[in-house]
ZAMARDREN-588279 format. One record per residue (C-alpha): residue in three letters; x, y, z; residue number from 1. Coordinates in Angstrom, 1 decimal, always signed. Example, Ala and Ser with C-alpha at 12.3 -4.5 7.8 and 13.67 -1.06 7.14 Angstrom:
! residues 2
 residu     px     py     pz num
    ALA  +12.3   -4.5   +7.8   1
    SER  +13.7   -1.1   +7.1   2
***
This chain:
! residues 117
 residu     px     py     pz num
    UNK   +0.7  -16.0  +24.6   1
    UNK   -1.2  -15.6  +20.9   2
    UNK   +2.2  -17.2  +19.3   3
    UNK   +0.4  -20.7  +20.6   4
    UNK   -2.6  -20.2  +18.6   5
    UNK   -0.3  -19.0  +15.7   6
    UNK   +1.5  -22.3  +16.0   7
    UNK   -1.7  -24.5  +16.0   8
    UNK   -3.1  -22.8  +12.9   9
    UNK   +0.6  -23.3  +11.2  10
    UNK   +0.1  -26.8  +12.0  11
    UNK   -3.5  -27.0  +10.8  12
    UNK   -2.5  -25.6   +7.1  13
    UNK   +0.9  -27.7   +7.3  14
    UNK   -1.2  -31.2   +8.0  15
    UNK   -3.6  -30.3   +5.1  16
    UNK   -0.7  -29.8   +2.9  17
    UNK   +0.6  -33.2   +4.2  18
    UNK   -2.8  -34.8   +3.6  19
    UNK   -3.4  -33.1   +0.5  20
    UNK   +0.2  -34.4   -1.0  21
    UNK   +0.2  -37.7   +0.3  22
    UNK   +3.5  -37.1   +2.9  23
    UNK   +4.0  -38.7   +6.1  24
    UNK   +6.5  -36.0   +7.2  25
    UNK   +7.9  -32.7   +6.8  26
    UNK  +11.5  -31.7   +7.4  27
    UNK  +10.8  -27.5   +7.8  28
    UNK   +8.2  -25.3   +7.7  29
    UNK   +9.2  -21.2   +6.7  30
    UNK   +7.2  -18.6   +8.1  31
    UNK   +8.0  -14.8   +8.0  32
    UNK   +7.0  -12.4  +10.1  33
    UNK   +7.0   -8.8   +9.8  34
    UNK   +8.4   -6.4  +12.7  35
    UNK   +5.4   -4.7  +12.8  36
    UNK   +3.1   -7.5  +13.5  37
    UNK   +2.7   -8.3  +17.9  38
    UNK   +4.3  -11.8  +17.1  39
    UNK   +7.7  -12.1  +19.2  40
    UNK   +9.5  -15.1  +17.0  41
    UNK  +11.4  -16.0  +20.5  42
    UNK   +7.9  -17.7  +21.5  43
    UNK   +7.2  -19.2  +18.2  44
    UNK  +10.3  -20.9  +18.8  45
    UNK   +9.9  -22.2  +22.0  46
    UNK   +6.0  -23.1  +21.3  47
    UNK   +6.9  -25.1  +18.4  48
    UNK   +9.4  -27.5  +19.8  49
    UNK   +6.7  -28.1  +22.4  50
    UNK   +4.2  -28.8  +20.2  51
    UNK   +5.9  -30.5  +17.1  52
    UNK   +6.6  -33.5  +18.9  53
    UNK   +2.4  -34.3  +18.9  54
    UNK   +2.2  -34.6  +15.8  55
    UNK   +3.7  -37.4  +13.7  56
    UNK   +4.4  -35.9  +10.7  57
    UNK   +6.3  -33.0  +12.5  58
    UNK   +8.8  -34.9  +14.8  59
    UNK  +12.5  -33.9  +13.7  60
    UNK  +11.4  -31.0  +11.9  61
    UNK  +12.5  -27.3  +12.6  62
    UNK  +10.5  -24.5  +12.5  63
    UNK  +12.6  -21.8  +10.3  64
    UNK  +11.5  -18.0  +11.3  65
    UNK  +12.2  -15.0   +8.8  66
    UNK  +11.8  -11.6  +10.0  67
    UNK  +10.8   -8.8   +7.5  68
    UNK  +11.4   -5.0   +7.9  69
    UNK   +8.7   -3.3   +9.3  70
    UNK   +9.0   -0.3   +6.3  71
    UNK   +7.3   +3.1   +6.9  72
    UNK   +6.2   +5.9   +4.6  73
    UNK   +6.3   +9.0   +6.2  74
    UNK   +2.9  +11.3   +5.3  75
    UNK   +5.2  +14.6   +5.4  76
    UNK   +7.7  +14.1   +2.9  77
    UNK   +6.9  +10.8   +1.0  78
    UNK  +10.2   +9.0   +3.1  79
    UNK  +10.3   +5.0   +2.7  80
    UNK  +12.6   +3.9   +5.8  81
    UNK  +12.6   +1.0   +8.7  82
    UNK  +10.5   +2.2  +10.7  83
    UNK  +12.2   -0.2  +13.9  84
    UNK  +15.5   +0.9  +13.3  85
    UNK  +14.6   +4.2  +12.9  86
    UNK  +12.2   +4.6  +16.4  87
    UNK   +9.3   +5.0  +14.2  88
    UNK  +10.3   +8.6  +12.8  89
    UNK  +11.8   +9.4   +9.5  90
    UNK  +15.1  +10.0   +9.0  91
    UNK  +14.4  +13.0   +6.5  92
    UNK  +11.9  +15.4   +7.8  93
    UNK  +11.5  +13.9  +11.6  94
    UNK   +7.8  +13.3  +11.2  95
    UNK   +6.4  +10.2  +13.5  96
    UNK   +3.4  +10.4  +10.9  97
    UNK   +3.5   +7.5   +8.3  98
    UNK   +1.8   +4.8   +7.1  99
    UNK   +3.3   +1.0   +7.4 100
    UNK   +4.0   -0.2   +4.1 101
    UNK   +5.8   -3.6   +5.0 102
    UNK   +6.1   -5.9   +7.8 103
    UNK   +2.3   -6.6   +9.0 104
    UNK   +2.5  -10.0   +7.6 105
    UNK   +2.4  -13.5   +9.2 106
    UNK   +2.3  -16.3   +7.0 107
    UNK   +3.7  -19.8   +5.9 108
    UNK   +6.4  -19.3   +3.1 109
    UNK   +7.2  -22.6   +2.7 110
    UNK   +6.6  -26.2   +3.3 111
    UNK  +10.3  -28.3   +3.4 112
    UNK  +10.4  -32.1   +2.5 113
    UNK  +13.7  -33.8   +1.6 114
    UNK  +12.7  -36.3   -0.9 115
    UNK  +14.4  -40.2   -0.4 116
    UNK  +13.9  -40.5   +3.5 117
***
């Protein structure tokens, strides 16, 4: 389960961010991850309530997960479609030969504090 490691390097760059700003907690952290990455967001979920409550400057905080469109340009015809939705083949021509144009990504988006707490 890789989405563990994922988590604990989330964590590393959130607690530098908390350092760095001088914050003794953070309310949300916003990560999105593309469909085309091996990250199954289910896990995340699950890993990070396990894990957030080790850390001081996570406890009561929610990890919020946005999924982006794995997006597909098909080599044949020059077709940009979903490649999930569409079983990896493009909807034009029918080709399964493309090249992944969105959707690889994991990364923090953003850090939530609610100021006056």
């Amino acid at each position: 389960m890789h989405e563990l490691t994922l988590l604990y390097g989330v964590v590393d760059k959130v607690g530098e961010v908390v350092k760095d700003n001088g914050l003794d907690h953070v309310d949300a952290i916003v990560i999105e991850v593309g469909e085309a990455t091996s990250v199954i967001p289910e896990f995340l979920q699950d890993g990070y309530e396990v894990i957030s409550d080790d850390y001081d400057f996570l406890r009561g905080s929610e990890l919020i997960i946005e999924r982006i469109t794995a997006v597909g340009r098909c080599r044949q015809c020059g077709t940009e479609f979903p490649i999930v939705a569409n079983k990896g083949i493009c909807p034009e021509c029918g080709s399964f030969d493309k090249d992944i144009i969105e959707g690889m990504d994991f990364f923090i988006r953003e850090v939530r504090v609610m100021e006056n707490q």
